[in-house]
DOVEXVO-452522 format. One record per residue: x, y negated, z negated of N, C-alpha, C in turn. Coordinates in Angstrom, 1 decimal. Atoms other than C-alpha are relative to their C-alpha. Layout:
BEGIN
R X Y Z X Y Z X Y Z
...
This chain:
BEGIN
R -1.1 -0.8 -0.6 -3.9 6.2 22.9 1.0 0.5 -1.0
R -1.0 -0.7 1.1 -1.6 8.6 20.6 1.0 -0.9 0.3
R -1.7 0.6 0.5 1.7 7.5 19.4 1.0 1.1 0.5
R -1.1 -0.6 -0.3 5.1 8.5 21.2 0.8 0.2 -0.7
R -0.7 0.2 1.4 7.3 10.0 19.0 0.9 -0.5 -0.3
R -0.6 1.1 0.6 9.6 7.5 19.2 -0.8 -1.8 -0.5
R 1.0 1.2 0.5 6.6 5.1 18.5 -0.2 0.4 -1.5
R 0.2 -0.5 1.8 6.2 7.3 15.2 0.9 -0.4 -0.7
R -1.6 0.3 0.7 9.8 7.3 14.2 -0.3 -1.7 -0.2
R 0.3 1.5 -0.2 9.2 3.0 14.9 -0.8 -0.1 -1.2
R 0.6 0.2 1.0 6.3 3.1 12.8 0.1 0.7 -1.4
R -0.4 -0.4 1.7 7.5 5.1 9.9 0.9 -0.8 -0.3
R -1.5 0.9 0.2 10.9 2.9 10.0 -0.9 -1.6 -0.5
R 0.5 1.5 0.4 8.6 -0.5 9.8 -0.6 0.5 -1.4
R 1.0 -0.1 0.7 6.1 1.1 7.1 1.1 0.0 -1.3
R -0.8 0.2 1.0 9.2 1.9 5.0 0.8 -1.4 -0.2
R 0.1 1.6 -0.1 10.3 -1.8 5.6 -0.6 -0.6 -1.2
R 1.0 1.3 0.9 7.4 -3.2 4.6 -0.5 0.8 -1.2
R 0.1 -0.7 1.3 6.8 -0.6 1.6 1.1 -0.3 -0.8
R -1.0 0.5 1.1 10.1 -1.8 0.2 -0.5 -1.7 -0.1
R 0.1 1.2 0.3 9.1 -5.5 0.7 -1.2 -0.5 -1.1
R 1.2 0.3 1.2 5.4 -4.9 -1.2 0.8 0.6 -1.4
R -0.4 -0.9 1.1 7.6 -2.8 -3.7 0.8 -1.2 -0.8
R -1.0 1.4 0.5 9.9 -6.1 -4.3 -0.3 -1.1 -0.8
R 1.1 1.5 0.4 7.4 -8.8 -4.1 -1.3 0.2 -0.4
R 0.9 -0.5 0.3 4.5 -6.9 -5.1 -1.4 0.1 1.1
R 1.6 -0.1 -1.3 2.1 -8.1 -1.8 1.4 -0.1 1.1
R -1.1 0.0 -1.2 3.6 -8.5 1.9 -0.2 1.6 1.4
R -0.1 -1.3 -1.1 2.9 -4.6 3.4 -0.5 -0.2 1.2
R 0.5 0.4 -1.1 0.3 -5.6 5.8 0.7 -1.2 0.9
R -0.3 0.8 -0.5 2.3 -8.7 7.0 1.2 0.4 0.6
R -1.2 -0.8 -0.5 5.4 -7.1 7.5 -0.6 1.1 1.2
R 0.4 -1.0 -1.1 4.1 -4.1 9.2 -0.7 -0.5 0.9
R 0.6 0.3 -1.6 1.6 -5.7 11.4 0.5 -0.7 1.0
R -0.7 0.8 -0.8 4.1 -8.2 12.4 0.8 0.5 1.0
R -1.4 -0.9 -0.9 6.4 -5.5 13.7 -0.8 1.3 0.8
R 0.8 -0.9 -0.8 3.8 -3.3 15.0 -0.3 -0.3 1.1
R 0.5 0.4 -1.1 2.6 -5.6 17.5 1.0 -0.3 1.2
R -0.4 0.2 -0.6 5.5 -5.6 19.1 0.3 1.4 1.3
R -0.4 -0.9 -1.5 5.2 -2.5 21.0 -1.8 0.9 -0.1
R 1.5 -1.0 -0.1 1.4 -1.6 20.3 -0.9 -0.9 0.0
R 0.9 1.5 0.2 -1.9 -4.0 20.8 -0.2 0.2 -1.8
R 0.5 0.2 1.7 -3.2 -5.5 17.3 -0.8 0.4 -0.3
R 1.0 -1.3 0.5 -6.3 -3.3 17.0 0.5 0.6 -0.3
R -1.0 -0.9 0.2 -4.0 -0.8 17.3 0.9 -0.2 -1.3
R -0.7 0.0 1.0 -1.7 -1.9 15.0 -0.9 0.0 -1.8
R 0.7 0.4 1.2 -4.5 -3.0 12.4 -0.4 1.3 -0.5
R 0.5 -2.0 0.1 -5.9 1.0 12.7 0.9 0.6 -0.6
R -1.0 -1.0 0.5 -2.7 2.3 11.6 0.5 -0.7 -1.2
R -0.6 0.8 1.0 -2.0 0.0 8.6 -1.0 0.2 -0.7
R 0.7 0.3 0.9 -5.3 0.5 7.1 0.2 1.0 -1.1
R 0.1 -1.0 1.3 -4.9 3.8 4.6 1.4 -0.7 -0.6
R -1.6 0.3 1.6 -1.1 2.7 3.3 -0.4 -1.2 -0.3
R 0.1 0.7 0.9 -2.3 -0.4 2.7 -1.3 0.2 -1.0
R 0.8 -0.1 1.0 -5.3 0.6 1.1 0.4 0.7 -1.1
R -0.5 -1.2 1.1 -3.8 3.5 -0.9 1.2 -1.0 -0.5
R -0.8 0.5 1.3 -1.3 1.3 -2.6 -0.6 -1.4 -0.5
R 0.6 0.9 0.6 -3.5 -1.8 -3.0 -1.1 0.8 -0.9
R 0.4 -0.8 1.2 -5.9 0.5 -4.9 0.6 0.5 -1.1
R -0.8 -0.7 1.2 -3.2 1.7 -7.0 0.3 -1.5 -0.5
R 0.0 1.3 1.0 -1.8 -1.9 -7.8 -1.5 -0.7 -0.4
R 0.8 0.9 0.5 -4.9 -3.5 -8.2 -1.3 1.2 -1.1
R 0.8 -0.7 1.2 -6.8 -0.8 -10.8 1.0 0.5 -0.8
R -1.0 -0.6 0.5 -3.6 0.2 -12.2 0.3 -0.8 -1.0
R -0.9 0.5 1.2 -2.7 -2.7 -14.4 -1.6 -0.6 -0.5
R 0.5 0.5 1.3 -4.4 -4.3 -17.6 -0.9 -1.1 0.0
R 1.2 1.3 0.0 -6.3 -7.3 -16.0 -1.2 0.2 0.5
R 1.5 -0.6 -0.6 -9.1 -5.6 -14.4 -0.8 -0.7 0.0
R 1.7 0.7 0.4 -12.3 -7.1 -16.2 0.3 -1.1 0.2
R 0.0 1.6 -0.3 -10.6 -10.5 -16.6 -0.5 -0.5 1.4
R 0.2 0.9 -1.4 -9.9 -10.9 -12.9 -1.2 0.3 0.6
R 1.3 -0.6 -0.9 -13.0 -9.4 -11.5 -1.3 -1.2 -0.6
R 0.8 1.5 0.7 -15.1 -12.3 -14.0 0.7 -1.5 0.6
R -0.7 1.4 -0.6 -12.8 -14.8 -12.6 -0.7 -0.5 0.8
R -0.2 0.2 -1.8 -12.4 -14.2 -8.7 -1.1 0.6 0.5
R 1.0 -0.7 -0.6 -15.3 -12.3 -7.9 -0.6 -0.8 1.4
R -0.3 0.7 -1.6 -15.6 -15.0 -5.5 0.5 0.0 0.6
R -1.0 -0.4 -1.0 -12.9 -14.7 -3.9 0.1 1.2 0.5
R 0.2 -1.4 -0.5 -13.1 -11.0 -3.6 -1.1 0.1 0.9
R 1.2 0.4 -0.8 -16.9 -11.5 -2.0 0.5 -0.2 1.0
R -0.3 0.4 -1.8 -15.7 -13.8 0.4 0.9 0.4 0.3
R -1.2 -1.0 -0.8 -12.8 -11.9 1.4 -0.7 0.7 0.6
R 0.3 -0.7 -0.9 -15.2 -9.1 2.3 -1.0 -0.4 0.9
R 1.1 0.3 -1.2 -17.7 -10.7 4.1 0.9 -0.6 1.0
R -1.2 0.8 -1.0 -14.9 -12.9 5.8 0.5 1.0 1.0
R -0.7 -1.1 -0.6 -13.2 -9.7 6.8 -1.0 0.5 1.2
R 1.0 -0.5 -0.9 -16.5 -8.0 8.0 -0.7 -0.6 1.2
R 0.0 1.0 -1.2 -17.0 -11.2 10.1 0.9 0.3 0.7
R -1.4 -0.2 -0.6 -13.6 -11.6 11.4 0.4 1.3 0.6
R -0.5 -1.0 -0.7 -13.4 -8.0 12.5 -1.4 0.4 1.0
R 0.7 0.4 -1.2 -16.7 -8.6 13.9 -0.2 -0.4 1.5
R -0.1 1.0 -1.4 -15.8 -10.8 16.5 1.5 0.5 0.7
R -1.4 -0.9 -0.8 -12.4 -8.4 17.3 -0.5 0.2 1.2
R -0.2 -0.7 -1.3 -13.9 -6.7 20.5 -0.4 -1.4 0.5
R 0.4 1.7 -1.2 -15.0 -10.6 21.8 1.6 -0.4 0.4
R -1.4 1.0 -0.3 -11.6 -12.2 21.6 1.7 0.6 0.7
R -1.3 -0.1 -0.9 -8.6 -12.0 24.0 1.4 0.6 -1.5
R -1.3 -0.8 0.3 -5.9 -9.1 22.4 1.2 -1.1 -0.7
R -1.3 0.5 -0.2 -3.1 -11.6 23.3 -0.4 -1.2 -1.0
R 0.4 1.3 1.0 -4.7 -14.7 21.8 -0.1 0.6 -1.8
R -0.5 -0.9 1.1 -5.0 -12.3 18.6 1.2 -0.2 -0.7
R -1.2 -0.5 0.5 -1.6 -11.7 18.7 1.1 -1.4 -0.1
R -0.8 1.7 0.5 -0.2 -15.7 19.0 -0.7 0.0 -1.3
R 0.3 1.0 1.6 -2.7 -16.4 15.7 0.6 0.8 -0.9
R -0.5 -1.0 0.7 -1.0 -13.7 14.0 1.5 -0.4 -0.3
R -1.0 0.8 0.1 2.2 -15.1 14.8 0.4 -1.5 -0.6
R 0.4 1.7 0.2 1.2 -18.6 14.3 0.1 0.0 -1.8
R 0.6 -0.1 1.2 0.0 -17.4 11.1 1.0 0.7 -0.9
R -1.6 -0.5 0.9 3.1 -15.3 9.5 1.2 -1.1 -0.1
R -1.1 0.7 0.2 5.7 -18.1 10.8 -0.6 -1.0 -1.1
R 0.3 1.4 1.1 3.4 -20.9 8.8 -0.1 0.8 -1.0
R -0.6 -0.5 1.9 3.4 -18.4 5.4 1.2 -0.3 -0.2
R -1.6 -0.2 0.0 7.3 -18.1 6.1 0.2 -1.7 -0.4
R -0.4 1.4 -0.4 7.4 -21.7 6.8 -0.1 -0.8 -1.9
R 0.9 -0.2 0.9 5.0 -22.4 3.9 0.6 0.1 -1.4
R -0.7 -0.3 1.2 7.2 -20.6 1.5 1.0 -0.4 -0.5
R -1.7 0.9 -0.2 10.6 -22.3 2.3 -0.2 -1.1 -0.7
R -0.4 1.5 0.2 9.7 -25.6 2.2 -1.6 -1.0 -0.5
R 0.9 0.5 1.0 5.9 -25.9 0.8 -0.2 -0.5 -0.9
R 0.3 0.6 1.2 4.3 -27.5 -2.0 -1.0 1.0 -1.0
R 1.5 -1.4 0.8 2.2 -25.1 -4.5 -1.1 -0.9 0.4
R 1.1 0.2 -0.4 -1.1 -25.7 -3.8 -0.4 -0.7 -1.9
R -0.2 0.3 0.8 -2.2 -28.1 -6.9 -1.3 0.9 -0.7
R 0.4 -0.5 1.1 -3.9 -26.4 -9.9 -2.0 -0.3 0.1
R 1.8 1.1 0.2 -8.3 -26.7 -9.6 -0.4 0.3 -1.2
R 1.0 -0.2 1.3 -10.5 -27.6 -12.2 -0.7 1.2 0.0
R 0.5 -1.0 0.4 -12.1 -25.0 -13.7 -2.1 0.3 1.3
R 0.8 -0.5 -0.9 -15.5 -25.8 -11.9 0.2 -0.4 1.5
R -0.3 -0.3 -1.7 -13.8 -26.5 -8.4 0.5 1.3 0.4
R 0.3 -1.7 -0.2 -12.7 -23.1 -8.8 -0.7 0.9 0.2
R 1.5 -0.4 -0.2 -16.3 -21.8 -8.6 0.0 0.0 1.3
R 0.7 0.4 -1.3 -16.8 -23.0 -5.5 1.7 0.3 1.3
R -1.2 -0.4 -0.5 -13.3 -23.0 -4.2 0.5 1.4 0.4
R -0.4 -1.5 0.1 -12.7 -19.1 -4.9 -0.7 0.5 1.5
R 1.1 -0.1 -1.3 -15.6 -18.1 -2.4 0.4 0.0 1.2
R -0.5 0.5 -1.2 -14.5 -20.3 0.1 1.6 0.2 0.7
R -1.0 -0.7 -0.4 -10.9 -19.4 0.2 -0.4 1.8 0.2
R 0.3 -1.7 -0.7 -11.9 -15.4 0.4 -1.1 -0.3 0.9
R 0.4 -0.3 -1.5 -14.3 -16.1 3.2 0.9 -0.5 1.3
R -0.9 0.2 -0.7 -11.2 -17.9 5.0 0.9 1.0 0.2
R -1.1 -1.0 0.1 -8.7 -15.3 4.2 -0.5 1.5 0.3
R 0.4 -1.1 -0.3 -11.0 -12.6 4.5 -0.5 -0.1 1.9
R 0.4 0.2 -1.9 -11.9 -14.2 8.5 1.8 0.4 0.4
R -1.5 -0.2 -0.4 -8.3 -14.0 8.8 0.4 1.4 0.4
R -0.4 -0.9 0.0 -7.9 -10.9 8.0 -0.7 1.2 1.3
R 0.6 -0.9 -1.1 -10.3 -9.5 10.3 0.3 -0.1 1.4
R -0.6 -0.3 -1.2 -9.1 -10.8 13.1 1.5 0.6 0.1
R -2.0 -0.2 -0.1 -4.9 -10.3 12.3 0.3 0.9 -0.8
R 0.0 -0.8 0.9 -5.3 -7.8 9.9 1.3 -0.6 -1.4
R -0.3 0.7 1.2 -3.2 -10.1 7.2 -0.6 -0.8 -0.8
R 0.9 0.9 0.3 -4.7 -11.4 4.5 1.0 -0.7 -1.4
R -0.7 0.9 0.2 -1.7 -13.5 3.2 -0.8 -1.4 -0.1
R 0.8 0.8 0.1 -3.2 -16.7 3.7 -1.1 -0.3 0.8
R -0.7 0.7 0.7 -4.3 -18.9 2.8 -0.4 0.6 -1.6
R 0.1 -0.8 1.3 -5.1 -16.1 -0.5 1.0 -0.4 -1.1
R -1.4 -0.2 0.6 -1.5 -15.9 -1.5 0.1 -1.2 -0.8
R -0.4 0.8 0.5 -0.8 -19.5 -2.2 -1.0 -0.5 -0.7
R 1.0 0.6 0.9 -4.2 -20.1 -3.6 -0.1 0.9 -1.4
R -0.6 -0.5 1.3 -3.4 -17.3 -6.4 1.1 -0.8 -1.1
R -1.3 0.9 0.9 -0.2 -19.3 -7.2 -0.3 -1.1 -0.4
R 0.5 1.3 0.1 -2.2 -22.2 -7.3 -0.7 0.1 -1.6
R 0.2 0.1 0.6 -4.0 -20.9 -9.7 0.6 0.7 -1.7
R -0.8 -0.4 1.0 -1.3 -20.1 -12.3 0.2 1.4 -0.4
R -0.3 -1.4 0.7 -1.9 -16.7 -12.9 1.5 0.7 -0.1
R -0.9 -0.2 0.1 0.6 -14.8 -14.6 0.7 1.4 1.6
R -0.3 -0.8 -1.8 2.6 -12.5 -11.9 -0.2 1.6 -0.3
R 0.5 -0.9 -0.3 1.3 -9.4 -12.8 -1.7 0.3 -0.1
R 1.3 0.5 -0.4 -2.1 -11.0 -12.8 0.1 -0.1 1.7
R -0.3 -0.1 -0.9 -1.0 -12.1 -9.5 -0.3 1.1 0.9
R 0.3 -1.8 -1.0 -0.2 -8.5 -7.8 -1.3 0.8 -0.2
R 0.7 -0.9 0.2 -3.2 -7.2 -9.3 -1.1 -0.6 0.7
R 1.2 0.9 -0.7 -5.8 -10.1 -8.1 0.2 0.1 1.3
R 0.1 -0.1 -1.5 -4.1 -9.9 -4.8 -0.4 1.5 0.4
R 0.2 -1.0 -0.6 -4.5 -6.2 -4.5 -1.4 0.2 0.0
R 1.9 0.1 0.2 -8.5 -6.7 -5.6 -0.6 -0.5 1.3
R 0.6 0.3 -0.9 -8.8 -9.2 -3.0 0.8 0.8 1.8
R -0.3 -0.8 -1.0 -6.9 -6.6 -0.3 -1.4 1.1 0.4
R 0.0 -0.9 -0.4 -8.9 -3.9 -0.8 -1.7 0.0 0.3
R 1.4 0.1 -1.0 -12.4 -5.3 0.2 0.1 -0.3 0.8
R 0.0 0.6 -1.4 -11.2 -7.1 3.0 0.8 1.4 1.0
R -0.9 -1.3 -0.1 -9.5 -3.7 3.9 -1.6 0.9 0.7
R 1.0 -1.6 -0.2 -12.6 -1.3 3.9 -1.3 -0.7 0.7
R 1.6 0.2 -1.1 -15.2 -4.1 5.6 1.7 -0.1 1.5
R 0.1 0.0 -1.4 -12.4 -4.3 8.4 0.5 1.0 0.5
R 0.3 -1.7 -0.9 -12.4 -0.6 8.8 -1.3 0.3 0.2
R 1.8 0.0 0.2 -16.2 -0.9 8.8 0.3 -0.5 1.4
R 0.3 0.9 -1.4 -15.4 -3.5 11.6 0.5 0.8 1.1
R -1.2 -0.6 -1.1 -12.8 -1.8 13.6 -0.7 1.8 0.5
R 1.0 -1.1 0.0 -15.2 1.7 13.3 -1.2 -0.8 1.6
R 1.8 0.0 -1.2 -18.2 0.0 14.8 0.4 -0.9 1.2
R -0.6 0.3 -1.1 -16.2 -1.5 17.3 0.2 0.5 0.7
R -0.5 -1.3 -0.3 -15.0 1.5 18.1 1.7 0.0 0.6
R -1.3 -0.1 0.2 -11.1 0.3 17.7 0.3 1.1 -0.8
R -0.6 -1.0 1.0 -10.7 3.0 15.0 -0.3 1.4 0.7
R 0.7 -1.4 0.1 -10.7 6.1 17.0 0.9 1.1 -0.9
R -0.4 -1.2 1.1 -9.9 9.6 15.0 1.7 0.2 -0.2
R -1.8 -0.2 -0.3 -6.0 10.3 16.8 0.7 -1.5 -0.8
């Protein structure tokens, strides 16, 4: 269903929002925006209209800076299972109750928030529990994302976990954005949540 143009005006006003909060903290667009989207559009819906700005500036942060090769030898796991995660998780969109959707989404932004306040970092893994670990966090965070279209956590805190420096950081998270990004426009397509308007 098109957007009213006070639904437009709404959604440019969040998008600039959450475009100053990724611009701040470097990740956050998708979480912000879809948080405030859902309050006057379903979350398919919302997830459809979030996917090119976040893809078009996760592509720019995460090919744009200097760690490229490192992180892609690193995390390649994590990147993986992000997209297969995603491609799941957006799989199983047209099965699951909208509304139920839209509590884990909730559920799931207040515990990052929460998370961030008054959390503990997530402690440091050995070198080879990171192997195995990487994978497994991007097939979590990539399920995530396919249902709530955020892929915050548990991604975010498992980067910090793993010390990288912070413009390692923004760049690894925009790597593991932008596959979980393009399988859950894959998903949202063959679902036929993505239509053209």
């Amino acid at each position: 269903m098109p957007l009213a143009l006070h639904e437009l005006a709404l959604a440019g006003a969040i998008f600039i929002l959450a475009g100053a909060v990724k611009g701040i903290a470097g990740f956050g667009f998708p979480a912000v925006s879809i948080g405030l989207l859902v309050l006057f559009r379903p979350l398919p819906e919302g997830m459809a209209l979030i996917l090119a700005p976040t893809l078009l500036t996760n592509l720019w942060q995460a090919l744009s800076g200097p760690h490229l090769k490192p992180l892609l030898r690193r995390l390649w796991g994590l990147f993986l299972g992000s997209t297969l995660g995603a491609a799941g998780g957006a799989a199983m969109l047209s099965k699951v109750n909208t509304g139920l959707l839209s509590v884990m989404l909730g559920v799931l932004l207040i515990g990052g928030a929460l998370y961030a306040l008054f959390g503990r970092p997530f402690p440091s893994p050995k070198p080879t529990t990171e192997r195995w670990l990487s994978p497994l966090i991007g097939l979590v965070s990539g399920v995530i994302t396919g249902l709530t279209g955020s892929y915050l956590m548990p991604a975010a805190p498992y980067l910090v976990a793993l010390r990288l420096r912070p413009a390692e950081f923004v760049q690894a998270f925009g790597l593991g954005v932008i596959g979980a990004l393009v399988a859950l426009g894959v998903g949202l397509r063959g679902a036929g949540l993505l239509p053209a308007d």
